[in-house]
C-alpha positions as CSV (number, residue, x, y, z in Angstrom):
1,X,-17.9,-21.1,-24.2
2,X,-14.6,-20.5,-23.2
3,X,-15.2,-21.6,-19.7
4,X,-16.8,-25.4,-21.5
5,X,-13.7,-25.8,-23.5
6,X,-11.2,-25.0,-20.0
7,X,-12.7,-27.3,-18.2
8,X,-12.8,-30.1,-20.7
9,X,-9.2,-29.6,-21.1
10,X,-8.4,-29.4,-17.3
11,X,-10.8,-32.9,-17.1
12,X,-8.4,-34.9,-19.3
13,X,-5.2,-33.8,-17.5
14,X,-6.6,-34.6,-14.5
15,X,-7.7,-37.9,-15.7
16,X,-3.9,-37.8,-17.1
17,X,-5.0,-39.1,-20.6
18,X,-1.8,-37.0,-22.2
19,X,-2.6,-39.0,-26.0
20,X,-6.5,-37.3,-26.4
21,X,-5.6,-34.0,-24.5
22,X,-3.0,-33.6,-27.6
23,X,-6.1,-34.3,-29.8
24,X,-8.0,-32.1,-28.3
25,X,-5.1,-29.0,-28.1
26,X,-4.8,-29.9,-31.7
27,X,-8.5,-29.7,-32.8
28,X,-8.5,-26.0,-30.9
29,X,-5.6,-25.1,-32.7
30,X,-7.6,-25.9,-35.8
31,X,-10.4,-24.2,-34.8
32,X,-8.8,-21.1,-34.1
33,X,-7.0,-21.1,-37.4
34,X,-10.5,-21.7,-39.0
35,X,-11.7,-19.0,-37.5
36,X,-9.4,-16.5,-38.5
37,X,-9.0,-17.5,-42.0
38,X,-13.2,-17.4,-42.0
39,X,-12.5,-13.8,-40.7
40,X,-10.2,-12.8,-43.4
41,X,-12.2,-14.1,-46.1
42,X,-15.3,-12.2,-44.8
43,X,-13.1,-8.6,-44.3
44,X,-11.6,-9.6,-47.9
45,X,-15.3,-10.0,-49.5
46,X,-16.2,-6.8,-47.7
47,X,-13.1,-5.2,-48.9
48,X,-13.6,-6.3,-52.4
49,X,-17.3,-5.1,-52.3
50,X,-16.5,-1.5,-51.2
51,X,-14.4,-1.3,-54.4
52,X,-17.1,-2.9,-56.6
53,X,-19.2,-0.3,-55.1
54,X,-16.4,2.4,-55.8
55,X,-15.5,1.5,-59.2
56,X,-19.5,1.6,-60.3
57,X,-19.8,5.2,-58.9
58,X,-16.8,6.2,-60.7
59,X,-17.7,4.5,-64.2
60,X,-21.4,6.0,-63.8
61,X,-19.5,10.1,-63.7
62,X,-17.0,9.1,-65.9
63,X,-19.6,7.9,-68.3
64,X,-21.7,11.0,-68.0
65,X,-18.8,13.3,-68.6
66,X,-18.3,11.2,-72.0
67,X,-21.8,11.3,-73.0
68,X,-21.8,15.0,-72.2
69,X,-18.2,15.8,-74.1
70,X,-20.0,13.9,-76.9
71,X,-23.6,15.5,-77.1
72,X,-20.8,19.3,-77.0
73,X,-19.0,17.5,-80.1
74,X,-22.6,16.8,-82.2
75,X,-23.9,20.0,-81.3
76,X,-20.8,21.1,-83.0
77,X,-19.7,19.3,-85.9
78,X,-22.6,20.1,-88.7
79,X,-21.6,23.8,-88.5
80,X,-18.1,22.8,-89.0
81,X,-18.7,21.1,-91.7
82,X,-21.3,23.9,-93.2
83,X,-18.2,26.2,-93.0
84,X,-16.1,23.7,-94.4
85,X,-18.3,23.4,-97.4
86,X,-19.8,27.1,-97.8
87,X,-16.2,28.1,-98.2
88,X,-15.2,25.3,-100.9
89,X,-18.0,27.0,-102.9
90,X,-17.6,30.9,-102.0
91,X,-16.9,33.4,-104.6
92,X,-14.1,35.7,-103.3
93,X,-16.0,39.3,-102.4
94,X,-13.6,42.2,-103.8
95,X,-14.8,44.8,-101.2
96,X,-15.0,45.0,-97.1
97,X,-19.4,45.2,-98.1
98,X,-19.0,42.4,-99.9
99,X,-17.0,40.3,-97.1
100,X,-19.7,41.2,-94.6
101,X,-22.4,40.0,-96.9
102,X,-20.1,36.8,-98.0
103,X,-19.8,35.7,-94.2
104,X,-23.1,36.1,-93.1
105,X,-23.0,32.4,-92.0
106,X,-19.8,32.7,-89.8
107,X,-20.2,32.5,-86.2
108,X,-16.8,32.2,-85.2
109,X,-15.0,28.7,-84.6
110,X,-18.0,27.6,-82.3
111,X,-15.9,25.1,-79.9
112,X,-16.5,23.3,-77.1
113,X,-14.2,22.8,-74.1
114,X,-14.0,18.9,-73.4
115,X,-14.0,18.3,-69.8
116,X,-11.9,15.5,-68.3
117,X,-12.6,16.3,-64.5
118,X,-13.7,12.9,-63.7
119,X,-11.2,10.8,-65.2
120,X,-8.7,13.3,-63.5
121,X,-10.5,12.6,-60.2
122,X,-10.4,8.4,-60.9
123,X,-6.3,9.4,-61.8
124,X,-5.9,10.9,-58.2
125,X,-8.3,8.7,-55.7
126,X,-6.2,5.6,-57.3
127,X,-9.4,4.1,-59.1
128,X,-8.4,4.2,-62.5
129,X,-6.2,0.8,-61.5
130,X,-8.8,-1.1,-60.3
131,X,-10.7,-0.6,-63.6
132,X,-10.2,-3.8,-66.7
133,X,-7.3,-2.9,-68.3
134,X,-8.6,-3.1,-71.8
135,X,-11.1,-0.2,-71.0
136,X,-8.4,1.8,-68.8
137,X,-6.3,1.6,-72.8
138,X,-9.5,3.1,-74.3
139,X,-9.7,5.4,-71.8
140,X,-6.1,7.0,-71.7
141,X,-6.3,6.8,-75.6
142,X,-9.8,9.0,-75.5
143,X,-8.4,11.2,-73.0
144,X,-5.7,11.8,-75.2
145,X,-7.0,12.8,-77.9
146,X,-9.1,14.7,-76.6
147,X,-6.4,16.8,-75.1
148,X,-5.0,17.2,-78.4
149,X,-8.3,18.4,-79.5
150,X,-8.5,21.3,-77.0
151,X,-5.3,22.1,-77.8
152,X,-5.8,22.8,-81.4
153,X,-8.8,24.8,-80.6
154,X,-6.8,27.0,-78.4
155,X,-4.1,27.4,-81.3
156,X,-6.5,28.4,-83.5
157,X,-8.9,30.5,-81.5
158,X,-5.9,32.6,-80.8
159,X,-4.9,32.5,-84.8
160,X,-8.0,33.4,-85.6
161,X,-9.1,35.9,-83.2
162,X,-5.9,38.3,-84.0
163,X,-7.3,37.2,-87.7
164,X,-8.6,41.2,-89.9
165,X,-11.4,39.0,-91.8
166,X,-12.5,42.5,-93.5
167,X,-9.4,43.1,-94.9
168,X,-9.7,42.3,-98.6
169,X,-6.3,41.6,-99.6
170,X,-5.8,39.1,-97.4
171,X,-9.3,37.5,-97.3
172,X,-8.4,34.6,-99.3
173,X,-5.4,33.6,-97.0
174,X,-7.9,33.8,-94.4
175,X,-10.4,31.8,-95.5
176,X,-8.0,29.4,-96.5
177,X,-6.8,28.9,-92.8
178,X,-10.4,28.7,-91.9
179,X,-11.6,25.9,-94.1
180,X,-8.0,23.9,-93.3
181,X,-8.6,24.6,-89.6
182,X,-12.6,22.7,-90.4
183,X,-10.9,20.3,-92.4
184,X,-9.2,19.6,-89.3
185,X,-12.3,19.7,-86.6
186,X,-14.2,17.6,-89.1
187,X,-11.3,14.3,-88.4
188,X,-11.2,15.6,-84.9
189,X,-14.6,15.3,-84.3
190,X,-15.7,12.4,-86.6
191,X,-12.6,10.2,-84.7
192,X,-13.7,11.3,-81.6
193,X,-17.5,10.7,-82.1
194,X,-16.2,7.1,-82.8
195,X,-14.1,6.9,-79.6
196,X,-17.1,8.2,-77.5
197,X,-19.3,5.1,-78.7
198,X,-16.7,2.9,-78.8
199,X,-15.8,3.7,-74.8
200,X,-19.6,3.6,-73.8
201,X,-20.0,0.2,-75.2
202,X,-17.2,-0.9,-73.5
203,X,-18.4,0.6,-69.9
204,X,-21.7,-1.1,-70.5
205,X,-20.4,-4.7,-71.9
206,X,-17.8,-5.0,-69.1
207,X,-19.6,-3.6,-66.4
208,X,-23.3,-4.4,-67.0
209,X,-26.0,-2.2,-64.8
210,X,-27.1,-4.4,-62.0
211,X,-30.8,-3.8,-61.0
């Protein structure tokens, strides 16, 4: 091909017809440009498919991480609120018997861990910007509070776990501390429950599964 177009353009300086050899340097020129612009595009599409491709792997483990933090929160929340409620109605035992038989139903403060290992990983590869930016806001606004949530858990684990729940003179203190601290997981969870749905629906209306 190359050859072709050399020896048309050594043909019309030889023939010295200067006028159509500038038309023809001019429609090479063009060519050429064509071509590279049709090879940018093409690197550009491919570019922009790689992080199409990219951005639905990371959506599909972020999304399982939220479904997963959420199925921890419901398996959860009804014994919080059991606690909650058993101890708005609980006669005060007088005696260490009497506190062992009162808390039969207390199995400690039962909380999950939230994991955030996947939207830390979209964070670091640099993914995270290439997602809409309305769903990036609901996704730094789940993530933290969701950090605030594992934080209050800590607090109170510790509170709790230096807690002498046997020790009558102090039981109602105790208890009191317990049903604020389920007061608290039941907004916790309840708001976060909300976020969880409110993020999946977004996933799934802005980035619809292909087949």
């Amino acid at each position: 091909m190359i050859k072709f177009f050399r020896s048309i353009r050594q043909s019309l300086l030889a023939e010295n017809k200067f006028s159509k050899y500038l038309l023809y340097a001019l429609g090479e020129i063009i060519l050429v440009f064509i071509g590279i612009f049709m090879a940018l595009q093409f690197n550009n599409w491919n570019e922009r498919k790689k992080i199409e491709k990219n951005i639905t792997t990371t959506l599909t483990i972020l999304k399982d991480e939220i479904i997963s933090n959420k199925n921890s929160i419901a398996n959860v929340k009804d014994y919080h609120i059991m606690v909650r409620d058993t101890l708005r109605k609980m006669d005060l035992p007088k005696t260490e018997e009497g506190i062992n038989e009162a808390l039969g139903f207390w199995r400690g403060m039962n909380t999950p861990r939230l994991r955030n290992a996947a939207f830390q990983t979209s964070i670091q590869s640099g993914m995270n910007r290439e997602f809409n930016p309305v769903l990036l806001n609901t996704l730094n606004n789940l993530y933290t509070y969701q950090d605030s949530y594992n934080e209050f858990n800590t607090k109170s684990s510790q509170i709790f776990f230096n807690a002498d729940f046997t020790d009558a003179n102090n039981f109602a203190k105790t208890m009191a501390k317990v049903q604020m601290t389920m007061t608290d997981l039941f907004y916790y969870e309840r708001e976060l429950s909300d976020i969880y749905n409110h993020c999946i629906t977004q996933i799934d209306s802005i980035y619809p599964a292909r087949d």
